[in-house]
C-alpha positions as CSV (number, residue, x, y, z in Angstrom):
1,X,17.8,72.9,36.2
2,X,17.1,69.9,38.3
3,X,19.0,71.0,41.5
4,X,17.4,68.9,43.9
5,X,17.4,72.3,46.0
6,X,15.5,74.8,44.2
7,X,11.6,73.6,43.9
8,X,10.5,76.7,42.2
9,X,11.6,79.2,40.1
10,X,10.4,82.7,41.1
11,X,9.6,85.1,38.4
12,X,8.5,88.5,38.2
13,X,6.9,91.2,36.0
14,X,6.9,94.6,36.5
15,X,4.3,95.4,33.5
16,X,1.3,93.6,32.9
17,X,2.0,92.8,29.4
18,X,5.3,90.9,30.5
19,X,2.5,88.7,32.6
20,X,1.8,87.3,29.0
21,X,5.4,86.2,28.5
22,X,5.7,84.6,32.1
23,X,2.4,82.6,31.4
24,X,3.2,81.3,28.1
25,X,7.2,80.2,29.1
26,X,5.1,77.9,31.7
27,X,3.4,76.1,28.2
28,X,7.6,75.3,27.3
29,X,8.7,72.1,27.2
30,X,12.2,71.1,27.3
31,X,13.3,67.5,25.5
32,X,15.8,65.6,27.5
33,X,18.2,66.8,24.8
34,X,17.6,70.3,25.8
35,X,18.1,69.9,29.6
36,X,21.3,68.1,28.6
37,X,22.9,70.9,26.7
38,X,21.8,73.7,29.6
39,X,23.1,71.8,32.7
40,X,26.8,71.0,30.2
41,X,26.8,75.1,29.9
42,X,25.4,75.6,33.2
43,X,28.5,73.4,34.4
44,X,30.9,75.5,32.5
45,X,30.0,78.9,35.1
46,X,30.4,76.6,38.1
């Protein structure tokens, strides 16, 4: 999640009404607790 080489995620709809979604994910914010628990699973597939 904090990779120091990705910069951006890229994301992309292929309806408009899945525009929606993409826009309101960008409102999300993760706690510190959060991030933790995604890069230990994230780990886990490496």
């Amino acid at each position: 999640m904090r990779h120091p080489a990705v910069t951006a995620a890229i994301v992309g709809a292929r309806k408009p009404e899945q525009v929606d979604d993409v826009v309101a994910a960008a409102a999300i914010r993760l706690t510190q607790s959060d991030l933790d628990e995604i890069e230990a699973v994230a780990e886990l597939a490496t």
